[in-house]
Backbone as numpy.savetxt, mean C-alpha at the origin, in Angstrom:
# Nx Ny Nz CAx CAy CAz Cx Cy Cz
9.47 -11.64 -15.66 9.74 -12.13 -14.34 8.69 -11.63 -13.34
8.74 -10.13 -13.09 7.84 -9.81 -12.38 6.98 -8.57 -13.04
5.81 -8.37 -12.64 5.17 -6.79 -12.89 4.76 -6.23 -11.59
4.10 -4.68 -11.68 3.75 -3.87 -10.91 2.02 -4.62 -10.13
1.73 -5.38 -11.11 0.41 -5.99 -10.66 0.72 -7.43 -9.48
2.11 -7.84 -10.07 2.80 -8.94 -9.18 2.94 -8.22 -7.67
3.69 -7.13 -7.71 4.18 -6.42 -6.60 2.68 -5.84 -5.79
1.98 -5.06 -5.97 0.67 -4.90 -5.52 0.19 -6.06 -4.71
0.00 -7.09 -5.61 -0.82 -8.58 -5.05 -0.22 -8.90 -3.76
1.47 -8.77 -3.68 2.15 -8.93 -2.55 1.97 -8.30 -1.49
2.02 -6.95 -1.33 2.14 -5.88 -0.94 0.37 -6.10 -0.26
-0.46 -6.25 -0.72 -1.96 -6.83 -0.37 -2.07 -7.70 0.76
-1.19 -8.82 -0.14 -1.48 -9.92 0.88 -1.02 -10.18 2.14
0.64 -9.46 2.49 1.29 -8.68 3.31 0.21 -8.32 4.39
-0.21 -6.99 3.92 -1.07 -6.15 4.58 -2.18 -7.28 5.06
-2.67 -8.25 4.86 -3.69 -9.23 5.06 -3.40 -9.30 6.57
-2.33 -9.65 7.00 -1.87 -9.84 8.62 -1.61 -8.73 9.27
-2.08 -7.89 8.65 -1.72 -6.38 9.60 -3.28 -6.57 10.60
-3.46 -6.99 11.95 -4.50 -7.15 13.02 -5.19 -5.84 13.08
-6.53 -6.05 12.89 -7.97 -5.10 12.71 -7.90 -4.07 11.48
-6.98 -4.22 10.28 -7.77 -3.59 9.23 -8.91 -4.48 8.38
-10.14 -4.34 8.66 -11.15 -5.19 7.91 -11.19 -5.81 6.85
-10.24 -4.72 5.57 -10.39 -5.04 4.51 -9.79 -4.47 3.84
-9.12 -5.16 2.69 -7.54 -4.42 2.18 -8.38 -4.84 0.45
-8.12 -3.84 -0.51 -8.44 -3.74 -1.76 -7.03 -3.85 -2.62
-6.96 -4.04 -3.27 -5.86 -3.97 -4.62 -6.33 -2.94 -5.71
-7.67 -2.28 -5.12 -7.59 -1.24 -5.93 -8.96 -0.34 -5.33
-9.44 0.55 -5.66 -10.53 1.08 -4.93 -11.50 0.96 -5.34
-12.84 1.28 -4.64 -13.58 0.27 -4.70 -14.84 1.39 -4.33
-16.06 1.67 -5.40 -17.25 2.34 -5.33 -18.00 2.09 -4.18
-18.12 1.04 -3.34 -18.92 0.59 -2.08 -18.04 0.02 -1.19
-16.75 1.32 -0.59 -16.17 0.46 0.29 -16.75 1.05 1.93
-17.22 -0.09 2.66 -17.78 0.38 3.96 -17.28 -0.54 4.89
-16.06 -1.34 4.66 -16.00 -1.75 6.09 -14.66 -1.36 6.46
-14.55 -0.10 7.53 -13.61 0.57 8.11 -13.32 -0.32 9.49
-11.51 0.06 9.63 -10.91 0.53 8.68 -10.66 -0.14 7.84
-9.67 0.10 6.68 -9.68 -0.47 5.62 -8.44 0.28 5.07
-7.95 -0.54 3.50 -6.80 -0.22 3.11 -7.01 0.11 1.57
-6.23 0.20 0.85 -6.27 -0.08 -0.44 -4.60 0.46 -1.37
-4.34 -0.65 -2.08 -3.33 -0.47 -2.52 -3.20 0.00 -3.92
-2.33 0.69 -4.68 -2.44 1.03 -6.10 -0.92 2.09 -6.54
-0.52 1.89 -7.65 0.35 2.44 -8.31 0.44 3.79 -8.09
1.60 4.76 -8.04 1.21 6.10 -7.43 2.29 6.49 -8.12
3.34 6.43 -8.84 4.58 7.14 -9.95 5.12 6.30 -10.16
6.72 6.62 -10.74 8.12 5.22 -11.21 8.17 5.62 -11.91
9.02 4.80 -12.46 10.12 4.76 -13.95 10.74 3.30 -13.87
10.99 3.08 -15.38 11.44 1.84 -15.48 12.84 2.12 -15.99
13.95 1.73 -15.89 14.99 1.88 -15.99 15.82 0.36 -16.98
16.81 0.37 -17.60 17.01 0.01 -18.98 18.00 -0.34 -18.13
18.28 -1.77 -18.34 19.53 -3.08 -17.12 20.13 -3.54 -18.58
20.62 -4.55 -18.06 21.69 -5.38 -19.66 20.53 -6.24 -20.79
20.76 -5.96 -21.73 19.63 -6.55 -22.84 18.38 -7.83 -22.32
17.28 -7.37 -22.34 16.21 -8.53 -22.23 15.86 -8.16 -20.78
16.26 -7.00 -19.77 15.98 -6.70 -18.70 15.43 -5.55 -18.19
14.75 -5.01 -17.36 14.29 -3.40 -17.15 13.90 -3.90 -15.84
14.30 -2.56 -14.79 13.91 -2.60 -13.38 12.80 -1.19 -13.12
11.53 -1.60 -12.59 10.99 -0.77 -12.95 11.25 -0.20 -11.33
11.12 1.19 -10.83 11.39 1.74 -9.70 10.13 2.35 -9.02
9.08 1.96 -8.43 7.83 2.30 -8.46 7.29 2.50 -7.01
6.75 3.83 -7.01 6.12 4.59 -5.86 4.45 4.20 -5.30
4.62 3.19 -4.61 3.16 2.31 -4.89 2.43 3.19 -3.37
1.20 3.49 -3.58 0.33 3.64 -2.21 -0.67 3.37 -1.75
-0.54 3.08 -0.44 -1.71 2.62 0.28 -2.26 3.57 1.30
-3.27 3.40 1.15 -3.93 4.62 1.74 -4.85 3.46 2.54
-4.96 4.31 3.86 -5.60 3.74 5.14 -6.18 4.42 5.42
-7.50 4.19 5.73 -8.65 5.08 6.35 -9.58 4.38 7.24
-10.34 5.58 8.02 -10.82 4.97 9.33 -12.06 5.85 9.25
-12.70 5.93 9.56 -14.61 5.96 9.63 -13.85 6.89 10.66
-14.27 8.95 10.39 -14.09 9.56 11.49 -15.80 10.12 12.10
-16.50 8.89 12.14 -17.98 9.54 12.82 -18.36 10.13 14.49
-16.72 9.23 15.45 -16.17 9.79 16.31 -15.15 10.15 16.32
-14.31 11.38 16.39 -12.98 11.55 16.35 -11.92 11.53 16.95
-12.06 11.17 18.39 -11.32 10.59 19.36 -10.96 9.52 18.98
-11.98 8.60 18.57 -12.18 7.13 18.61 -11.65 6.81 17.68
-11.98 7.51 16.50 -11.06 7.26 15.57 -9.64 7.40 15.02
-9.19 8.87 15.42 -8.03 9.01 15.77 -7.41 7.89 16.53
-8.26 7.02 16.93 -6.85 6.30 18.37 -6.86 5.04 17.36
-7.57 4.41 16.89 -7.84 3.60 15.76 -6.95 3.70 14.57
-7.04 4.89 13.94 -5.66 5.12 13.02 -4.29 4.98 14.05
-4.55 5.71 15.20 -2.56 5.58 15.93 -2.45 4.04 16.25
-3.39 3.44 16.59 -2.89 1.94 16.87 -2.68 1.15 15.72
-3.06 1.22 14.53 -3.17 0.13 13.74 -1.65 1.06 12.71
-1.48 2.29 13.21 -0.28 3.21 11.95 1.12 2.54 11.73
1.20 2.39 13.04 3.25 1.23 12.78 3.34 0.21 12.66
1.94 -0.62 12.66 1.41 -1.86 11.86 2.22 -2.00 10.36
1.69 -1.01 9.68 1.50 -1.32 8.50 2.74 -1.24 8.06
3.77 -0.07 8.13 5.07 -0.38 7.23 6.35 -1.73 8.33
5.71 -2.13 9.82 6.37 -2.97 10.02 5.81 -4.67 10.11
4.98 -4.28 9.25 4.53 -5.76 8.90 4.93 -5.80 6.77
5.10 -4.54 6.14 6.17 -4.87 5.50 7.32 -5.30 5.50
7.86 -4.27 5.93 9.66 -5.13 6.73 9.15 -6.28 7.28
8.67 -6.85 7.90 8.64 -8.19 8.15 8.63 -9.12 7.31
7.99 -8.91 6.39 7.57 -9.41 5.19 8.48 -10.02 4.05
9.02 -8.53 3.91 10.41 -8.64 3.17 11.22 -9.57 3.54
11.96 -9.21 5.02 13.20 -9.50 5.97 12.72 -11.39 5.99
11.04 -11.91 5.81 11.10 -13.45 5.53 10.95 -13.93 4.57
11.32 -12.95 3.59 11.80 -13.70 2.19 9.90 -13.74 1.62
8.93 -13.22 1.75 7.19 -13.96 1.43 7.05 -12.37 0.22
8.21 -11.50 0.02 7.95 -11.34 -1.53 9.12 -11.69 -2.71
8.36 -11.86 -3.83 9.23 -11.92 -4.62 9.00 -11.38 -5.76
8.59 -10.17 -6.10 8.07 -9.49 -7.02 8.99 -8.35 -6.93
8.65 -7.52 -5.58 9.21 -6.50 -4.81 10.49 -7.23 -4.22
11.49 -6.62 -4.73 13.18 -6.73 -4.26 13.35 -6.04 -3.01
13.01 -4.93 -2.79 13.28 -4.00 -1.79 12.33 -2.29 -1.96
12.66 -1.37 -1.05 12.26 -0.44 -1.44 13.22 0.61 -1.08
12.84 1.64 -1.30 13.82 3.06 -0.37 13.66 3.22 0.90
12.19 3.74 0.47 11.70 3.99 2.47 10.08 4.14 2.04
9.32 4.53 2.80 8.04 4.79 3.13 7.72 5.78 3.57
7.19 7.09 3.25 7.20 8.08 3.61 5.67 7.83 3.72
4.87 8.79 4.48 3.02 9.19 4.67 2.75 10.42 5.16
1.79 10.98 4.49 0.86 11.67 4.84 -0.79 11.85 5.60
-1.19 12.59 6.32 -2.51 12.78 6.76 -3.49 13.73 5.83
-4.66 13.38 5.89 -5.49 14.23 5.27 -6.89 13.52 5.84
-7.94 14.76 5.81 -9.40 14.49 6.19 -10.37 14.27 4.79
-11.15 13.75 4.21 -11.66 13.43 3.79 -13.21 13.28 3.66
-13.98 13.77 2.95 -15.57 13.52 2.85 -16.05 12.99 1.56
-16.58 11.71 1.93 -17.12 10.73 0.96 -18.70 11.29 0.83
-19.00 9.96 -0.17 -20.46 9.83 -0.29 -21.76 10.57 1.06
-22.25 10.66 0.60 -23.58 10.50 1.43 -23.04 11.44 3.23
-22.08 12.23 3.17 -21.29 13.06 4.07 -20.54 12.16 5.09
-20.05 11.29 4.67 -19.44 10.38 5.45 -18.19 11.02 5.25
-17.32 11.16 6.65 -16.38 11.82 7.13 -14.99 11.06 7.35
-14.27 10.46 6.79 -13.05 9.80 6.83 -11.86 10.57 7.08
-10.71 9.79 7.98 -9.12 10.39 8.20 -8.64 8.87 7.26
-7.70 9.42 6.29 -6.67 9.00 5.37 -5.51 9.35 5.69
-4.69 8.13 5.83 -2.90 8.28 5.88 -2.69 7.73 4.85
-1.98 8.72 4.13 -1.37 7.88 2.69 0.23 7.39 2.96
-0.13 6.04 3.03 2.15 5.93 2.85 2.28 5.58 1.72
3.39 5.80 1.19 3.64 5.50 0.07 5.30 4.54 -0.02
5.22 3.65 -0.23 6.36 2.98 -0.53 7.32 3.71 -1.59
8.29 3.96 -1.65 9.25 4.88 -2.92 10.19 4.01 -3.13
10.15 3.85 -4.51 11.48 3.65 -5.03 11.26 1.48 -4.85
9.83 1.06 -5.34 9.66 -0.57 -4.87 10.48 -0.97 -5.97
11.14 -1.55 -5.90 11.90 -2.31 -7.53 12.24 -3.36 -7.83
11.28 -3.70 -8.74 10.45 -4.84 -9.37 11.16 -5.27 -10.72
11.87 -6.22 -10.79 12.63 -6.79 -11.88 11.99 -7.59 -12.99
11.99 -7.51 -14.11 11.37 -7.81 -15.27 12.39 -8.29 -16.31
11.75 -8.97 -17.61 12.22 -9.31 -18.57 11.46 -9.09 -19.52
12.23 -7.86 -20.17 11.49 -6.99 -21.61 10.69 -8.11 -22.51
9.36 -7.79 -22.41 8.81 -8.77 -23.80 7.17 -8.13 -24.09
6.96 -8.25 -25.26 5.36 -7.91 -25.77 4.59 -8.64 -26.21
């Protein structure tokens, strides 16, 4: 029915209408330079065992948002404007029926952290993490 690669794609394309993130990945990416920017990817779960021919998998997916900190005012205000974007243009998302991979989730919890890339390039990362996305399937190999 569905997979974790189904749910991602959603969860992506979602994020597509979140106004001034440049560029949203489905996975990360060796030359990413156009800040800010997103990227989505699998982060824990478990799949859990439903009535024969079924499994719900329960999966902690994250997206991590980052912003070019080469000014840090500037950028800081850049991460606070675009931050309640992102998990309420999920709920939006949801609440109009535009996934169907992803049933629901728990909640969204995030973190901050500073970051130094390539070539001393200086990035701020908020990781949210969706918990508990659960994605309905039909056992097969």
């Amino acid at each position: 029915m569905a997979t974790i690669k189904d749910a991602i794609k959603e969860i992506v394309d979602e994020l597509r209408n979140v106004r001034d993130i440049r560029k949203i990945f489905d996975a990360p990416e060796d030359a990413a330079n156009r800040f800010p920017m997103a990227w989505v990817l699998p982060d824990s779960g478990e799949f859990q065992k439903q009535s024969a021919g079924w499994i719900v998998g329960l999966h902690n997916i994250s997206i991590e948002f980052a912003v070019k900190a080469t000014d840090l005012p500037r950028s800081f205000m850049t991460l606070l404007d675009i931050f309640d974007r992102i998990p309420n243009q999920l709920e939006t998302g949801l609440e109009a029926g535009r996934f169907s991979a992803v049933t629901t989730w728990r909640n969204i919890t995030y973190d901050r952290r500073n970051e130094l890339w390539e070539n001393d390039l200086r990035v701020c990362v908020i990781s949210f993490v969706m918990n508990d996305v659960k994605v309905l399937d039909t056992v097969s190999t």
